[in-house]
N, C-alpha and C positions, 0 to 999 in steps of 0.2 A: 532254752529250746528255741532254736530258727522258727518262723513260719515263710514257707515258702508261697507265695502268692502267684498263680499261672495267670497273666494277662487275659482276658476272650478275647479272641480277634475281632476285628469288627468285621460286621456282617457286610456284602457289598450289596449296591443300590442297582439292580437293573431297571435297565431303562430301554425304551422302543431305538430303533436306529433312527439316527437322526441326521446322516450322514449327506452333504451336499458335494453334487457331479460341477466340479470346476475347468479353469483349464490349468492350472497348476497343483500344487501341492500346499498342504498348510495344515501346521497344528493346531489341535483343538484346547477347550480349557474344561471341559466335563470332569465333576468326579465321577462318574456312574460308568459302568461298565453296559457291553453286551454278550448275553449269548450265545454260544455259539451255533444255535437252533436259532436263533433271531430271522425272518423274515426281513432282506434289504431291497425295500425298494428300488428297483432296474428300470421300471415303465410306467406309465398310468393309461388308463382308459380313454383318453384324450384322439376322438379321431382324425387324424392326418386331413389336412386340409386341400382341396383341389389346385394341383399343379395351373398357375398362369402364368403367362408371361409376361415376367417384370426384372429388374435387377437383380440382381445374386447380393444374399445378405447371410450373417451368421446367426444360429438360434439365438434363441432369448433364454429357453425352458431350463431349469436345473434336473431336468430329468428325461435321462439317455431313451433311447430309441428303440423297440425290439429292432433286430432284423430281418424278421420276416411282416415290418409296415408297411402298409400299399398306400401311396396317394390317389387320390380320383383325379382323373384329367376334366379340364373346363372345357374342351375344346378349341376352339380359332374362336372364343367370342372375342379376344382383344386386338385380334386380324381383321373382323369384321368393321372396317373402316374405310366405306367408299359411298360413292355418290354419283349420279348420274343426272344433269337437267339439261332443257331442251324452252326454248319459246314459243309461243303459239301461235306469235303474228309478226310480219316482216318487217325489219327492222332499216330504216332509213341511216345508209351512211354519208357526211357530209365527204367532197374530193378532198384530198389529200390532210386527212383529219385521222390519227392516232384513238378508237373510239371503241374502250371496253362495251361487248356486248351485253345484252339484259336476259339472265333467261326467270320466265316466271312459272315456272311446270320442272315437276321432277319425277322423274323415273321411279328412283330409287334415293333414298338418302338413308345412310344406317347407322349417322352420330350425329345428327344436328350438324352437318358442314354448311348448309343451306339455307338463307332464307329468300321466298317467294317475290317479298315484298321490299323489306331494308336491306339494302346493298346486293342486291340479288346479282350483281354481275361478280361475285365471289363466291368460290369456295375454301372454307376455313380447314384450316390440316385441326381438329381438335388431339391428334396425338404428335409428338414431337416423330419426325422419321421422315424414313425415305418414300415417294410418293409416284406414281407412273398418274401422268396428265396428260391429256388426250383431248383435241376440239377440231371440229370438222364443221365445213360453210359450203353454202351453195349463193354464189351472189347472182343477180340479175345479169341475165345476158347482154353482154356490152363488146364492142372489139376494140374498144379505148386504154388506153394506160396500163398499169401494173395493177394486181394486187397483192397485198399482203395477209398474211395469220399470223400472231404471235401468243403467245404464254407469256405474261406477266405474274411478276412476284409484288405484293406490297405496293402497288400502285407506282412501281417504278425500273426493275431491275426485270431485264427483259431474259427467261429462259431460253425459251426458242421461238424459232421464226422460217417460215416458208413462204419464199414472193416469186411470181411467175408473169408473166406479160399475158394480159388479156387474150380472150379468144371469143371467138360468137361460132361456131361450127353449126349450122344453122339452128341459130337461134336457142342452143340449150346454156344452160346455167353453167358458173364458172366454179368448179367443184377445191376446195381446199382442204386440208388437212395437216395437221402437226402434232407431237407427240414428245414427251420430252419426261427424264427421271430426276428428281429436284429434290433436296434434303431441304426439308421444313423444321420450324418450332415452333411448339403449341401455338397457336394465336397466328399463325404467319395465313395469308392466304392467296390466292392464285386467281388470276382474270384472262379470261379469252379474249383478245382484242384485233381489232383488223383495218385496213388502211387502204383505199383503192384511191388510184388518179385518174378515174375516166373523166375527167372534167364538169364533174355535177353529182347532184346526190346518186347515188346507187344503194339497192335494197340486197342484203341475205336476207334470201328467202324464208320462209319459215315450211318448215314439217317434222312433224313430232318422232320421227323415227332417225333421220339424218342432217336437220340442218334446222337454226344452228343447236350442236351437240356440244358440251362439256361434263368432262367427268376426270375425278381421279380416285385413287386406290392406294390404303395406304400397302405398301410390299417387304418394310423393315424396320422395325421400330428400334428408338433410339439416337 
């Protein structure tokens, strides 16, 4: 007499999904199965981080996105980068002398571009980008010689520049102005400078609303 012996199948192992969001394809090496009632992870509770402005980069997270996620916006705090100073007492310029102004008073400063005291005849771009730079003088009434305004980069590399030939119309101030859009990085920084030849010292004035003024803004990062 045969005995016929019926194998038991083996019973299977379920297991939770354990499934990772890639960008390709790849087989796994599991023995365990899932069901088909299984719960698979699509999302997690992780909330969306506030929109800044910075470079464009790829996730990191192995776990997709609903589509109906909101980011919070940060607003323009990383546009918030400008400065505005001004000096409080007149400033003695030698004749035909090339001579970054001093300013020791600020308006406004809204990332540390300024200091009062070290190097105060600069302001530092602290974000890399495009910057609108703006400086206006009133010198002492003179009808002698030329003068000059420039924007300096880096103690050397001249932006812009505005020079007109003296005037005295009786006896008011000889008003200047210049403005210029200058691509910076981190660390670079920018000086008001000016240059008259009435043959002797001459003063820009000082007054805290228009002279001497320097400011920039940064307007494009990057």
């Amino acid at each position: 007499m045969s005995i016929h012996v019926t194998p038991i199948p083996r019973l299977a192992t379920f297991a939770a999904p354990d499934l990772t969001l890639g960008t390709s394809n790849s087989a796994g090496n599991s023995g365990a199965v899932i069901a088909s009632n299984s719960t698979l992870l699509a999302y997690d509770t992780t909330v969306p981080t506030n929109v800044t402005y910075t470079s464009a980069a790829t996730g990191s997270s192995g776990t997709a996105a609903r589509r109906d996620h909101t980011h919070g916006f940060g607003g323009l705090a990383g546009w918030n980068v400008c400065c505005r100073v001004y000096h409080d007492a007149s400033q003695s310029i030698s004749d035909d002398t090339l001579t970054a102004l001093a300013f020791n008073q600020e308006t406004f400063d809204t990332s540390s571009m300024h200091d009062t005291s070290t190097n105060n005849s600069r302001l530092v771009a602290t974000t890399a980008g495009v910057y609108f730079v703006w400086g206006d003088v009133r010198f002492a009434a003179n009808a002698s010689g030329e003068r000059q305004i420039l924007i300096r980069v880096n103690g050397s590399t001249l932006v812009s520049n505005y020079a007109d030939a003296a005037n005295d119309i009786s006896g008011k101030a000889h008003i200047q102005t210049t403005s210029t859009l200058v691509k910076l990085a981190e660390d670079d920084y920018v000086e008001l400078c000016v240059q008259q030849t009435s043959g002797g010292s001459l003063s820009v004035n000082s007054n805290a609303l228009y002279s001497p003024q320097f400011a920039m803004a940064l307007i494009g990062v990057g």
